[in-house]
C-alpha positions in Angstrom: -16.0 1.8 -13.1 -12.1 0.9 -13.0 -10.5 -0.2 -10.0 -7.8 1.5 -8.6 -4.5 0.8 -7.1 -2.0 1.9 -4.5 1.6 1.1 -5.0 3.7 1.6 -2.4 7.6 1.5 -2.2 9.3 2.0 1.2 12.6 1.2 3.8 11.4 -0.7 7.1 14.2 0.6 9.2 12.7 -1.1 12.6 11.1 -4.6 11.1 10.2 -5.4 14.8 8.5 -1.8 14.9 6.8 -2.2 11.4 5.2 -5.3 12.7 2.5 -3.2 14.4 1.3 -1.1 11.3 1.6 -4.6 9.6 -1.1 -6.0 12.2 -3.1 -2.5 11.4 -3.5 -1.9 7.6 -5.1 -4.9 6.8 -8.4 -4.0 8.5 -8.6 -0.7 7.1 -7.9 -1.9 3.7 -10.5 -4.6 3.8 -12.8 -2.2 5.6 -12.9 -0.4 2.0 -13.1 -3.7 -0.4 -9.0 -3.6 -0.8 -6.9 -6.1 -1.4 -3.0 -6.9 -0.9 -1.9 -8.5 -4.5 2.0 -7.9 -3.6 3.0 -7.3 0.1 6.8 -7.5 0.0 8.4 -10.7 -1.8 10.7 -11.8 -4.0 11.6 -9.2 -6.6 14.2 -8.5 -9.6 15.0 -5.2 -11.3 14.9 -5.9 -15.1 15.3 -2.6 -16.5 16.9 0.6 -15.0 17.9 1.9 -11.9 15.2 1.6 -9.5 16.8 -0.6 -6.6 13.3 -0.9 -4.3 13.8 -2.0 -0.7 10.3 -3.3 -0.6 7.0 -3.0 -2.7 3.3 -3.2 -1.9 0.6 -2.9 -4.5 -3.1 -3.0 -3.4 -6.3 -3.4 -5.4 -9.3 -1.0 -4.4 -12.5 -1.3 -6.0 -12.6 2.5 -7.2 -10.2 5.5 -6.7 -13.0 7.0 -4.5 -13.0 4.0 -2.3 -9.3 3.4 -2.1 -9.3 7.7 -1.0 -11.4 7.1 1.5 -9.5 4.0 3.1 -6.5 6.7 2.7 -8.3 9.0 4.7 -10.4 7.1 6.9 -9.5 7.2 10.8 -9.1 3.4 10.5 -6.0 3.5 8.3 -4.6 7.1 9.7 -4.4 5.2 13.0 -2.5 2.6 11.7 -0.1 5.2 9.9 0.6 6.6 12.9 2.1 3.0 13.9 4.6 3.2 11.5 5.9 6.6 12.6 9.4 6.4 12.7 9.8 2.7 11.2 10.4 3.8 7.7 13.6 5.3 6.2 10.9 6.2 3.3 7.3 5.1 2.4 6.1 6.5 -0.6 2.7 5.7 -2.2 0.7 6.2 -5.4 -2.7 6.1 -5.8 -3.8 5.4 -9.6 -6.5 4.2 -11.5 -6.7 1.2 -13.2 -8.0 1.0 -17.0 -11.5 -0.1 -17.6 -11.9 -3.6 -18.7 -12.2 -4.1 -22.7 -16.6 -4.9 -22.8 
C-alpha cells in the first residue's frame, strides 16, 4: 500500500497565536502513524512563481489513515487553534507511489 502525504502551504499572521496549534498537531498526527518530514525551514524557489510563506509536508502511512487524522476530533480541535492565525492555509492530501518490488 503507498503512503500518503499532506502538503501544506500557509501565512502565520499571529506566530505567537500559531504556537498553540503548533503544540496541538503533533499528537494528532502521531496518533495516526504521521510524520513531519518538512515543518517550515529554509527554502528557495528554483522554478516559477510560487513565492510560499511557509511549507509543511507530512508522511502518513496510507491515504485512509492520513483522512482519518484529517477528520479525527484530535486534529479538528487543534484546527480550531489556529482559527484566525493564518492569512491562508491550504493543504493537499495525495498519495504517494508504490515502491518499485
Amino acid at each position: 500500500m503507498p503512503v500518503a502525504y499532506l502538503l501544506v502551504e500557509m501565512h502565520v499572521t499571529d506566530p505567537e497565536g500559531y504556537k498553540a496549534y503548533m503544540a496541538a498537531a503533533p499528537a494528532a498526527v502521531k496518533a495516526f502513524g504521521g510524520e513531519y518530514l518538512v515543518r517550515g525551514g529554509r527554502q528557495e524557489v528554483l522554478e516559477g512563481d510560487w513565492q510560499p510563506h511557509r511549507v509543511a509536508m507530512l508522511s502518513f502511512p496510507s491515504f485512509e489513515q492520513a483522512r482519518a487524522f484529517y477528520d479525527s476530533e484530535q486534529y479538528v480541535l487543534a484546527r480550531a487553534k489556529r482559527a484566525g492565525m493564518t492569512d491562508y492555509f491550504n493543504m493537499v492530501l495525495v498519495e504517494g507511489v508504490a515502491a518499485p518490488v
